[in-house]
N, C-alpha and C positions, 0 to 999 in steps of 0.2 A: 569156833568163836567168830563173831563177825569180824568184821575187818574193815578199818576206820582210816578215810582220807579227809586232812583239811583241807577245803579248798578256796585260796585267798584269789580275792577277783572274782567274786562268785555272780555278783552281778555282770561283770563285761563278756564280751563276745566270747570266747574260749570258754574263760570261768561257769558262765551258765551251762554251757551244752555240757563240760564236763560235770559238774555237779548232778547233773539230771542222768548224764549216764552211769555214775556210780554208781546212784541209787535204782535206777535200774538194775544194776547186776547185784545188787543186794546189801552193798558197800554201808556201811553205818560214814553220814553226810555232815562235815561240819564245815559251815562256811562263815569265815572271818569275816568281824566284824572291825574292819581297821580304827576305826574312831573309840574302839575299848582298847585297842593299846598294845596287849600281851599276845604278840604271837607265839612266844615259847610255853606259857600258860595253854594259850589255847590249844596246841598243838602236843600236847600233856598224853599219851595214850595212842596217841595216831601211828596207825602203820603209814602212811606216806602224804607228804603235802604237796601239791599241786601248786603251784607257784604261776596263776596267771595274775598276779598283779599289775600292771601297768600305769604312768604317770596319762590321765587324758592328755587327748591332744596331743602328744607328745611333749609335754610341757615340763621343761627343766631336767630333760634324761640324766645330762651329764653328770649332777647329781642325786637325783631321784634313785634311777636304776642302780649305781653301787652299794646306793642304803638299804635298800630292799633284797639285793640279791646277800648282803652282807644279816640283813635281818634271818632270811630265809635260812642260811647256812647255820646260823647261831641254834635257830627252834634244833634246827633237824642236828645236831649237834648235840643240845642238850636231849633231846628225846630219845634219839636212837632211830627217828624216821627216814622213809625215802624220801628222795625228792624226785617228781616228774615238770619239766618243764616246757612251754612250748617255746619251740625257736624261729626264728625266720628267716629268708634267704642274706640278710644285707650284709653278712660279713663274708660274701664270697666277690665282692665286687663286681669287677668283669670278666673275673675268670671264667675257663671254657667249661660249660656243660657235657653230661650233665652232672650235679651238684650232687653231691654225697659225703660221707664221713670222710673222704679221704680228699677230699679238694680243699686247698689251702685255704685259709680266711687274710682277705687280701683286700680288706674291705677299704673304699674312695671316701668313702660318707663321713659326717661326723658320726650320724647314729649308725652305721654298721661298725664302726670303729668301738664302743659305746657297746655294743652286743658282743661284739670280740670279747673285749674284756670280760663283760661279765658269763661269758664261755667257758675263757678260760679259768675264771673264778670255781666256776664248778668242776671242773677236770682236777686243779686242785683241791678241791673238798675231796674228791673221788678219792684221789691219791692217798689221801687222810683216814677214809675212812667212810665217809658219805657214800652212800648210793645215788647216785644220778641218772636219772633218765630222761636225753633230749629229744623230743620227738619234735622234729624241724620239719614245717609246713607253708606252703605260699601262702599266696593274700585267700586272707580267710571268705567264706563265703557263706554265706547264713541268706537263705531267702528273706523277703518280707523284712530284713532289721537292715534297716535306713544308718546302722553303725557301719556297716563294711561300708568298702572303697565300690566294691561292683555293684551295690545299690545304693551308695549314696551320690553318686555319679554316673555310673554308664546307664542302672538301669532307669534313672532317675524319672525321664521322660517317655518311658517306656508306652506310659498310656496314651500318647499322642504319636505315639506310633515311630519313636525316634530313640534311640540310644547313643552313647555317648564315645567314641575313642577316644581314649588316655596318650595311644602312640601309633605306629602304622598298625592299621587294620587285623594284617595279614602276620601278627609276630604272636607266634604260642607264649603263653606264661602258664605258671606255675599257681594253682589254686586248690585250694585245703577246704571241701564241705565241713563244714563243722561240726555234724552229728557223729560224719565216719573218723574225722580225727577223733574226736572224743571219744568213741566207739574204741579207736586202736588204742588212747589212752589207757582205759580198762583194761583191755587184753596183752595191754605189756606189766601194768604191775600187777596182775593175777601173776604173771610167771616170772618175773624179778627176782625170784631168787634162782632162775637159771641164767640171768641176765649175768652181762660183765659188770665191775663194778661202776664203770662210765659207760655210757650207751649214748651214740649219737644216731639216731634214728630217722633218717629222710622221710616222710610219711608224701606217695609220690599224688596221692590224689587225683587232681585232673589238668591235662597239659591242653589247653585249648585260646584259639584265636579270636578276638573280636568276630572276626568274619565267621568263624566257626560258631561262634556262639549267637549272633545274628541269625543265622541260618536253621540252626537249633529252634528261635522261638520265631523262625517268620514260620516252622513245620507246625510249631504247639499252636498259633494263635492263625495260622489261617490266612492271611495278612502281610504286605510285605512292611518292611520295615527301615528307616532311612538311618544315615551315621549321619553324624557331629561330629567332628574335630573338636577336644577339649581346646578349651583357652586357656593356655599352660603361661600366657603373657600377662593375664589377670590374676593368675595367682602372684608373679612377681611384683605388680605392680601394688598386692594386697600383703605383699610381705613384709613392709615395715613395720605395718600395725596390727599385723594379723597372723599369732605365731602358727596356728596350723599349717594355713596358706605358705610361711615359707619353711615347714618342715616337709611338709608333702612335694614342696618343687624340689628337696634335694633330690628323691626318689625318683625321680624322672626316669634315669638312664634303665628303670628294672622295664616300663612299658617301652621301649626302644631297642632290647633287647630281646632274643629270643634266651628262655635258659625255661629248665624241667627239671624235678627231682629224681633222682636215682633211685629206682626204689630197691635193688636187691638185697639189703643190709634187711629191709621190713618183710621183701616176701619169704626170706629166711625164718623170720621169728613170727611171723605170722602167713602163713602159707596158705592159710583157707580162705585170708580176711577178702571179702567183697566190697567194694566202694561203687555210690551212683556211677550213675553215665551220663555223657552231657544231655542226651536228650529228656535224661527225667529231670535234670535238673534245670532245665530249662521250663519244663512241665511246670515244676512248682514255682519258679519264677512267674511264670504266667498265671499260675493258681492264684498268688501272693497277691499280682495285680489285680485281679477279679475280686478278690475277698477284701 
């Protein structure tokens, strides 16, 4: 019998790559249509929903995300579904790397405080009875889509032969291609039922440096390539009127820090899985530009 994911967010950055990967693995594909309403309708039959819903912008989490995460529990609730979601580093604060199921959430932010919660919301579903699976990933990274944070900013200038730093140069972060998360998405609820019934999943990605990644595309494009300092003072001074701008300067301290995911929790349950390298994906960065 096929086997059916709904997946809400199907349009935003996560939502689409997974939806395309289900169906690639052969998944029967339903993606919410939020402006009809019924997520427990919709979700009538599904073996597992996918929960990348997200408020744009970061606009109004405070409330937004407990309604959503409170929607999502109810479908998977009344249906009998799992749930897979994606997570992201902001409820470990500053704690020491690197970052895995077992480092406290000790989050500074309002929004990592804001993702705590709705954490631990799913850890009790789990308890209840819900299947949960978190697969926690860095700042996403999608070539060519002007939606992430590393092309809508670093690589932004790329074609003028200039890219952007966010924090010192020389500090690794923590970054999640988004086809290969997607990809491990799949390959955790294919075997979810060997899974625990809460699964916190590091998905480790790629640990790499501005300068590292510099280096990467001055090799793809031949060419050397200059840094920017972001103007981290313009967004403060755009944050009265400008909610993005002052959601994105909370997150400051994540490029100022070095931190990486842990990934042994994932090479356990996925042992074979292969993810890019930074210099193909530098490749298609360059590609991106070109096209």
């Amino acid at each position: 019998m096929d086997q059916v994911v709904l997946v809400l967010g199907a349009s935003g950055l996560f939502g689409s790559h997974a939806a395309r990967m289900f169906e690639q693995a052969g998944w029967r594909v339903r993606r919410y249509d939020r402006a009809r309403g019924d997520m427990a309708g919709a979700a009538r039959g599904a073996d597992l929903i996918v929960n990348a819903l997200n408020p744009p912008g970061y606009h109004d989490w405070a409330r937004l995300v407990p309604a959503i995460t409170q929607e999502v529990l109810g479908a998977a609730r009344a249906t009998g579904a799992a749930v897979l979601v994606p997570g992201n580093v902001y409820v470990f604060g500053r704690e020491p790397g690197p970052w895995g199921g077992g480092t406290p959430h000790r989050a500074q932010t309002r929004k990592g405080k804001i993702r705590a919660q709705m954490e631990a919301s799913y850890r009790d579903a789990a308890a209840r009875g819900t299947q949960v699976i978190l697969l926690r990933g860095g700042d996403f990274v999608a070539p060519g889509d002007a939606r992430s944070v590393l092309d809508m900013v670093v690589l932004k200038h790329l074609a003028r032969g200039r890219i952007t730093t966010m924090g010192p140069p020389a500090v690794p972060r923590a970054y999640a291609y988004l086809p290969d998360m997607a990809r491990a998405a799949v390959a955790l609820a294919e075997r979810r039922a060997s899974l625990a019934q809460f699964e916190d999943v590091p998905f480790p990605g790629l640990t790499f440096s501005i300068e590292d990644l510099r280096a990467a595309l001055q090799a793809q494009l031949s060419r050397p390539i200059r840094l920017r300092r972001f103007s981290w003072w313009a967004l403060r001074l755009a944050s009265p009127v400008w909610e993005l701008a002052r959601e994105l300067s909370e997150m400051r301290y994540l490029y100022q820090m070095p931190h990486r995911l842990d990934g042994t929790r994932f090479a356990e349950l996925l042992p074979d899985f292969k993810g890019i390298s930074l210099p193909d994906l530098a490749g298609l960065e360059a590609a991106a530009l070109s096209g």
